[in-house]
C-alpha positions in Angstrom: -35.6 -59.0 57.7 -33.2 -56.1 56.7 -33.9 -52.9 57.4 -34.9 -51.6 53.9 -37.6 -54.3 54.1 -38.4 -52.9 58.1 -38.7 -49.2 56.5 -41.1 -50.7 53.5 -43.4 -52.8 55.5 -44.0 -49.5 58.2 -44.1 -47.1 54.4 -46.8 -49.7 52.7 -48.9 -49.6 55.9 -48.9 -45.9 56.3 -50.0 -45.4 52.7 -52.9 -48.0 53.0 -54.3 -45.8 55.7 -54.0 -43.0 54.3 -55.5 -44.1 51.4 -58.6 -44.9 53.6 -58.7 -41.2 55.0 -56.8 -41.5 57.9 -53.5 -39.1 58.2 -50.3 -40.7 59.5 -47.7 -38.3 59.4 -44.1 -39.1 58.6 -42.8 -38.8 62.1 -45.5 -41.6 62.7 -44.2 -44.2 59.6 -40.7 -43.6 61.2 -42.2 -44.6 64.8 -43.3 -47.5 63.3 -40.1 -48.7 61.9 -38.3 -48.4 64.8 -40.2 -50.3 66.7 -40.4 -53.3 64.2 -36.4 -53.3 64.6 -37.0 -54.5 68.3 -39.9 -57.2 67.5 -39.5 -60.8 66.6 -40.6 -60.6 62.8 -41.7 -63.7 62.5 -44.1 -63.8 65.1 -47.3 -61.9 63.0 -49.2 -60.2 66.3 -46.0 -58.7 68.0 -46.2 -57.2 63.8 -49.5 -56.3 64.2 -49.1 -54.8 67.6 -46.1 -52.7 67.2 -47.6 -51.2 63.7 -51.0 -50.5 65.5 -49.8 -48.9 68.7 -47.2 -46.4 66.4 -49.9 -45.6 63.6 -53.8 -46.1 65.0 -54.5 -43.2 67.6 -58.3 -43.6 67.4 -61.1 -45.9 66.8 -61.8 -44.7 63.4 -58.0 -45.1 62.3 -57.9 -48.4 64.5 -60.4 -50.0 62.1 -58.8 -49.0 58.9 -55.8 -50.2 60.5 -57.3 -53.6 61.1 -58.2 -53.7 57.4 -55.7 -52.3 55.8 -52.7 -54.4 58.2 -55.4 -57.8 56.5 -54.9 -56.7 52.9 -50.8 -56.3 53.9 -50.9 -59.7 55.1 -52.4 -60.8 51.5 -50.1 -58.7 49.4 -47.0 -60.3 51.3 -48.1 -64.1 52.3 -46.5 -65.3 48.7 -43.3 -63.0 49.2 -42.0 -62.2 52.7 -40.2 -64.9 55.5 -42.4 -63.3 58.0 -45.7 -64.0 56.5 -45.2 -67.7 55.6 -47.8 -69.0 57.3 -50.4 -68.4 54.7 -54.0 -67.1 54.4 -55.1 -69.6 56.8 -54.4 -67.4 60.1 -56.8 -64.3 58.3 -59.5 -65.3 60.6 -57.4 -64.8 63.2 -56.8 -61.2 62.4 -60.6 -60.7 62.0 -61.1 -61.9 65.4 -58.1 -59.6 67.0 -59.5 -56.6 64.8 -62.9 -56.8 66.5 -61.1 -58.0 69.8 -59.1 -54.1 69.9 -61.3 -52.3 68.0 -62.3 -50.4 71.1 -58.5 -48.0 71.2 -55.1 -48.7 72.0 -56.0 -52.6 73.6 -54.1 -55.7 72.2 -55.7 -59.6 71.9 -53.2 -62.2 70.8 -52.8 -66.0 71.5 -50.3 -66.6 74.5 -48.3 -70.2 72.8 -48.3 -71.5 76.6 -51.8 -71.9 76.6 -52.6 -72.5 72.7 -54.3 -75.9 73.3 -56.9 -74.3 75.6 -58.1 -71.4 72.9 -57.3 -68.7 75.4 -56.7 -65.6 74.9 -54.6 -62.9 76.5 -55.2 -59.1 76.9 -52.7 -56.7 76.9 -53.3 -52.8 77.6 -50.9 -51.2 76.0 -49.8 -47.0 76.1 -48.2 -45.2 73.2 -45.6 -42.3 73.9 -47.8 -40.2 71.2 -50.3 -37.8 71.6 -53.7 -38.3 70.5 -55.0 -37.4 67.2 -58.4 -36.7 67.8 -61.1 -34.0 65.9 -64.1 -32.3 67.9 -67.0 -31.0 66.4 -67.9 -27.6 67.5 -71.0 -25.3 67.7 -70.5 -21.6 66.2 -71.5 -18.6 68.5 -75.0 -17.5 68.4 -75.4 -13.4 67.3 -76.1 -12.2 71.0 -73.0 -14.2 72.3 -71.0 -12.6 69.6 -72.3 -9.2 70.4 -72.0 -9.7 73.8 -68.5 -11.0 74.1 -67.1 -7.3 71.9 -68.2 -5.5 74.6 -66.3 -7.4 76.5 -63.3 -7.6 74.5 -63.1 -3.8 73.3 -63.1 -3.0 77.4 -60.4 -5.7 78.1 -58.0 -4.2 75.8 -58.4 -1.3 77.2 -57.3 -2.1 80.9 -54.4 -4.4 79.5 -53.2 -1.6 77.3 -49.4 -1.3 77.6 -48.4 0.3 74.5 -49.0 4.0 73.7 -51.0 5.3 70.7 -51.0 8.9 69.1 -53.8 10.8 71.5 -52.4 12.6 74.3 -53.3 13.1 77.5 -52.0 15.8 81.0 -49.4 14.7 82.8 -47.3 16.2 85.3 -43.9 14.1 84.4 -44.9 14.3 80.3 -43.0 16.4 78.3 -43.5 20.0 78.0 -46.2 21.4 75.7 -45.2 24.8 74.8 -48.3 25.6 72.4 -50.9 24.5 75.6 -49.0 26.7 77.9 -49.1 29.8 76.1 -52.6 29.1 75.7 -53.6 28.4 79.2 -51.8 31.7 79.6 -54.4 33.6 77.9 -56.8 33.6 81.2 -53.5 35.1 83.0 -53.0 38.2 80.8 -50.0 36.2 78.7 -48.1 35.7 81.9 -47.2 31.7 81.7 -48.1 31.2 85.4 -49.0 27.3 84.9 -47.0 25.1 83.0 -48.6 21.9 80.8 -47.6 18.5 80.5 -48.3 15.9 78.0 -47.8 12.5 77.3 -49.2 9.4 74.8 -51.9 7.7 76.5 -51.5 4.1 76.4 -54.1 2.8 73.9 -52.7 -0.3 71.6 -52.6 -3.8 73.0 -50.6 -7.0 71.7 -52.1 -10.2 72.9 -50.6 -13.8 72.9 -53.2 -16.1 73.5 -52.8 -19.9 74.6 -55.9 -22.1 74.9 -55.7 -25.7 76.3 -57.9 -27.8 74.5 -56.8 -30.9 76.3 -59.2 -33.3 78.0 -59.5 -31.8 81.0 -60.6 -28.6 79.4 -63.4 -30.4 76.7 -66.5 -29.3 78.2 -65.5 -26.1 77.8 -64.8 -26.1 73.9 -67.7 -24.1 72.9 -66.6 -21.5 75.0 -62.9 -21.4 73.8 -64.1 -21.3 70.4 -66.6 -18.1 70.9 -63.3 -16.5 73.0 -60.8 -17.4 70.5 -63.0 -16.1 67.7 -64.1 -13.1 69.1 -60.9 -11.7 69.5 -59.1 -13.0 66.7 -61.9 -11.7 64.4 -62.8 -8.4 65.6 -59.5 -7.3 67.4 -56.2 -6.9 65.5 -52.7 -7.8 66.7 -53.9 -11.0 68.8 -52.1 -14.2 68.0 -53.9 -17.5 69.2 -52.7 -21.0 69.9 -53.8 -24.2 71.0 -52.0 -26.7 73.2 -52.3 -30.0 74.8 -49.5 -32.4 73.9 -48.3 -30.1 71.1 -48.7 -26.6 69.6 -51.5 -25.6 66.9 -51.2 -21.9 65.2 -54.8 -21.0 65.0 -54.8 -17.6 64.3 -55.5 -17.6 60.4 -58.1 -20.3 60.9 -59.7 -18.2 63.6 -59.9 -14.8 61.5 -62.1 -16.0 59.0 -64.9 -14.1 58.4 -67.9 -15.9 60.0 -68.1 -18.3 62.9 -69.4 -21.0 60.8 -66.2 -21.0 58.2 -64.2 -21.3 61.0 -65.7 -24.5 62.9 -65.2 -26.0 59.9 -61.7 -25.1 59.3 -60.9 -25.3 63.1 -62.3 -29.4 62.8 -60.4 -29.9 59.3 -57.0 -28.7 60.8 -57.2 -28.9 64.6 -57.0 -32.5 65.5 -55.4 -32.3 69.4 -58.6 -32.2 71.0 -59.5 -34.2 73.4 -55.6 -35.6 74.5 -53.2 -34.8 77.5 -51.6 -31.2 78.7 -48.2 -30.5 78.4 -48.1 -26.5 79.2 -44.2 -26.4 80.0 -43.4 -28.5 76.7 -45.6 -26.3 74.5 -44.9 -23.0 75.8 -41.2 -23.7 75.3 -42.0 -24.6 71.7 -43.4 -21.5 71.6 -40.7 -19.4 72.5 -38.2 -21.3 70.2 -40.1 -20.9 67.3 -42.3 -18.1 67.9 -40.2 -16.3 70.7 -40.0 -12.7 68.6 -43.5 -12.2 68.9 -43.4 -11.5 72.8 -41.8 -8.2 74.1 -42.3 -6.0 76.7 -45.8 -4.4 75.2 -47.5 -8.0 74.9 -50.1 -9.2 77.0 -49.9 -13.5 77.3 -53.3 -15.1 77.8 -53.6 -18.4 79.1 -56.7 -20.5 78.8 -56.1 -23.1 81.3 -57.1 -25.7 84.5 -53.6 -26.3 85.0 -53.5 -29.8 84.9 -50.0 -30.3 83.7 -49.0 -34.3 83.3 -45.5 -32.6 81.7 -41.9 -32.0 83.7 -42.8 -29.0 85.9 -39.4 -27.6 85.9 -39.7 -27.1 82.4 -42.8 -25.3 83.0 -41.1 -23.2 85.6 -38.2 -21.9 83.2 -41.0 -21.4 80.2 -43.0 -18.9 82.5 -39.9 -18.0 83.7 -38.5 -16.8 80.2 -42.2 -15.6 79.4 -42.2 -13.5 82.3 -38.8 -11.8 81.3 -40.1 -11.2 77.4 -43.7 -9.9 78.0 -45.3 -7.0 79.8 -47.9 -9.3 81.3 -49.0 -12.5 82.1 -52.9 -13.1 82.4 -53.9 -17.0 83.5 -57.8 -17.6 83.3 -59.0 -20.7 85.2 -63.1 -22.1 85.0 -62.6 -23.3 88.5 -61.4 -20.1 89.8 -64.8 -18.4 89.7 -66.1 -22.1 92.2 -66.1 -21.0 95.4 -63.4 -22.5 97.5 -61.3 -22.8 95.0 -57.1 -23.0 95.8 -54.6 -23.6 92.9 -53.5 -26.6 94.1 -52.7 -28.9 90.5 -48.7 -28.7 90.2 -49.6 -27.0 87.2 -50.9 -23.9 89.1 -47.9 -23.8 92.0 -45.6 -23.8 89.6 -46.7 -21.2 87.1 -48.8 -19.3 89.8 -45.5 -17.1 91.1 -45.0 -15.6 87.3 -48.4 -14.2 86.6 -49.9 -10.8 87.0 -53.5 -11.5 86.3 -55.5 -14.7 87.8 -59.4 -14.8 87.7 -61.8 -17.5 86.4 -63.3 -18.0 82.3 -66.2 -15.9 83.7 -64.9 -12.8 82.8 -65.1 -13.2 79.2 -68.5 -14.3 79.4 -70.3 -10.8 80.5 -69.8 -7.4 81.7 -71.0 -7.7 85.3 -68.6 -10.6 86.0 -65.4 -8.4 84.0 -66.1 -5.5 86.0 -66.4 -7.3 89.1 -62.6 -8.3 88.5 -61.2 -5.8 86.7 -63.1 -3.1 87.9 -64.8 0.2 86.2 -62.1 2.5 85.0 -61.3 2.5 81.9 -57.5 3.2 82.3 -55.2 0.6 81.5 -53.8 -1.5 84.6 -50.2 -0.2 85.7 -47.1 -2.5 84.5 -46.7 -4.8 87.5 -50.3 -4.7 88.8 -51.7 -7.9 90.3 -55.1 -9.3 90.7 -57.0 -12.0 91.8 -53.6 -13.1 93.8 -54.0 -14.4 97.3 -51.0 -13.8 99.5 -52.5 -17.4 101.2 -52.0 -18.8 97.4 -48.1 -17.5 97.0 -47.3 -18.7 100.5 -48.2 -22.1 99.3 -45.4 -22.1 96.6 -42.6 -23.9 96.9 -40.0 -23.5 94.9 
C-alpha cells in the first residue's frame, strides 16, 4: 500500500470517530499513519491494533473505534488489497471489539494455533497520554466564603510587589513634608527626621495544579482552590498538568462555580492520566516564560509523583527559581504525620522552593495561620518555611 493510501486509511478512521463524538486530534491521525508504515497490511488485526492503540485512549472512544474500524472494513472489502478477504471475517471483529473493549488490551488469532480456536492476549502501552474527562462538584457558598478569607490573607504574606500606600521606614526615602510636621511638637526645630517607603501590597501568582491520577481524589478541592482565586483575585494565572499543559485561567474566571464545572469538563480532558512536572513546566517557560519575573509568586499543587526525566525537572525549577520571586509547593501528604519527601519528584524540586506545607492551608484559617503565621506583613524575599534541614540533607544532587 502506498503511502497516500497509509495517510487515507489513518484520515477516514479519524473522521468516523469523530463523527461519533469522540475528538482525535491531528497529531493523533498522524500517530496512526506512522505506525501503519511499520505493520504488515495485509494482515487485518496488526491494522486494527496499530489504529486502536494511536486513536482510542478510553473505553468510550474504544467502542466507537470498534464500530467505526467494522464500517471501514465494509467501505473498503470491494476496493483495497488489504481487505480482500471479504465480509466473512466481520464476526471476527465483533468478537475482538467485545474481547478489548475494556482499554488499551488486544485479542487476535495467533496462525500457529488457528486449528485449536485459541486466542492470544496481548497488553499493549501507547506512548500518548490519556484523554480522559472528570465530572466535578461546584463549591458550596460557605466553602466559597470560607476559602476568601483565606485567599485575601495569603496574598498578603506573599506580597512582593509594592503598591501606592506608604509606610515608616528608617532606610525609605526622605519625606520632607512629614518632617517639618513632626517638627511642630519641637518648636519648628527638625530634630527627627521621617522616612518613607511603598508598602508591598500587589501579588502575581502562577499557579500549577496536577490533576494527574495520583492527585484524583482531590479534584473537588483543586477546583474550589483554583476557582477561588482565579475568580475573586486578579493577576493569578492557573494551569493544569499531568502529561501535558492546560491554560485554565479564562475557564476558571467565569462568573459562577457552576459555569465553570461545565466548561472545565468540556475543555479539560487530562484528568485522570500520568505526571510529567519537568516536561510541563518547561513548556511553560517556553511558551509562557514572560509571565514570571521577579514579583511572581509560583504555586504548585502537587504529590510529586513524577514518572518524567528528573533532570529535566531539575533545570525547569532551576530556571523557575532564577525568573520568580518565590516558589510555594503545596503537598496533601505533607500535613500526614510522618511524612518525608521522599518521591524523586520531591528530592529533586525540594532544593528550589521557598514555601513547603500541606493542601490544608487553603482549606481554613486555623490551619493557614498555623503555617504562615499571624502578621499580616508580607514574608521577606528569601524566607523559608516548612523546610526541614533533615529534608535538604537528604538531596542528592
Amino acid at each position: 500500500m502506498r503511502l497516500a493510501e497509509i495517510a487515507e486509511l489513518a484520515v477516514d478512521t479519524a473522521r468516523l470517530l469523530r463523527s461519533r463524538g469522540i475528538r482525535c486530534s491531528v497529531a493523533e491521525t498522524i500517530d496512526a499513519a506512522n505506525a501503519l508504515k511499520y505493520i504488515d497490511l495485509n494482515r487485518r488485526e496488526d491494522v486494527y491494533a496499530a489504529l486502536k492503540i494511536t486513536l482510542a485512549k478510553n473505553l468510550e472512544a474504544v467502542r466507537a473505534f470498534n464500530e467505526a474500524f467494522r464500517d471501514l472494513v465494509r467501505d473498503r472489502s470491494r476496493d483495497d488489497e488489504a481487505f480482500t478477504k471479504g465480509e466473512s471475517d466481520l464476526a471476527f471483529w465483533d468478537e475482538m471489539g467485545e474481547a478489548s473493549s475494556g482499554g488499551n488490551q488486544f485479542v487476535f488469532r495467533d496462525e500457529r494455533s488457528a486449528s485449536s480456536g485459541k486466542k492470544k492476549t496481548m497488553i499493549s502501552y501507547s506512548p500518548s497520554d490519556m484523554i480522559s474527562r472528570k465530572r466535578l462538584n461546584p463549591p458550596t457558598p460557605s466553602e466559597i466564603v470560607e476559602g476568601r478569607r483565606v485567599v485575601r490573607r495569603l496574598r498578603r504574606r506573599l506580597a512582593l510587589k509594592e503598591g501606592r500606600r506608604l509606610e515608616r521606614d528608617r532606610r525609605g526615602e526622605l519625606d520632607i513634608w512629614r518632617s517639618i510636621r513632626t517638627s511642630y511638637s519641637t518648636l519648628g526645630e527638625m530634630v527627627k527626621f521621617v522616612h518613607m517607603k511603598r508598602k508591598k501590597t500587589k501579588t502575581k501568582i502562577v499557579l500549577f495544579v496536577d490533576v494527574s491520577g495520583s492527585m484524583d481524589n482531590y479534584s473537588d478541592w483543586l477546583l474550589k482552590t483554583m476557582h477561588t482565586l482565579c475568580r475573586y483575585t486578579h493577576n493569578v494565572e492557573c494551569f493544569l498538568f499531568s502529561t501535558r499543559l492546560f491554560r485554565a485561567t479564562e475557564i476558571l474566571a467565569r462568573s459562577s462555580p457552576e459555569v465553570a464545572v461545565e466548561f472545565m469538563w468540556r475543555w479539560a480532558d487530562m484528568w485522570g492520566s500520568g505526571t510529567k512536572i519537568g516536561y510541563c513546566l518547561n513548556k511553560f517557560l517556553q511558551r509562557y516564560g514572560e509571565m514570571v519575573d521577579k514579583y511572581t509568586t509560583v504555586i504548585i499543587i502537587s504529590d510529586g509523583w513524577d514518572t518524567g526525566d528528573p533532570r529535566l525537572l531539575r533545570r525547569s525549577m532551576a530556571q523557575l527559581k532564577e525568573r520568580a520571586g518565590r516558589i510555594v509547593w503545596l503537598n496533601p501528604y505533607a500535613d500526614k504525620p510522618g511524612y518525608r519527601p521522599l518521591t524523586i519528584g520531591m528530592l529533586t524540586a525540594i532544593q528550589y522552593i521557598d514555601i513547603f506545607a500541606g493542601t490544608s492551608v487553603l482549606n481554613d484559617m486555623p490551619s493557614f495561620l498555623k503555617v504562615f503565621g499571624r502578621s499580616f506583613r508580607p514574608l521577606r524575599r528569601g524566607s523559608k518555611i516548612g523546610l526541614s534541614p533533615r529534608w535538604l540533607r537528604q538531596v542528592y544532587w
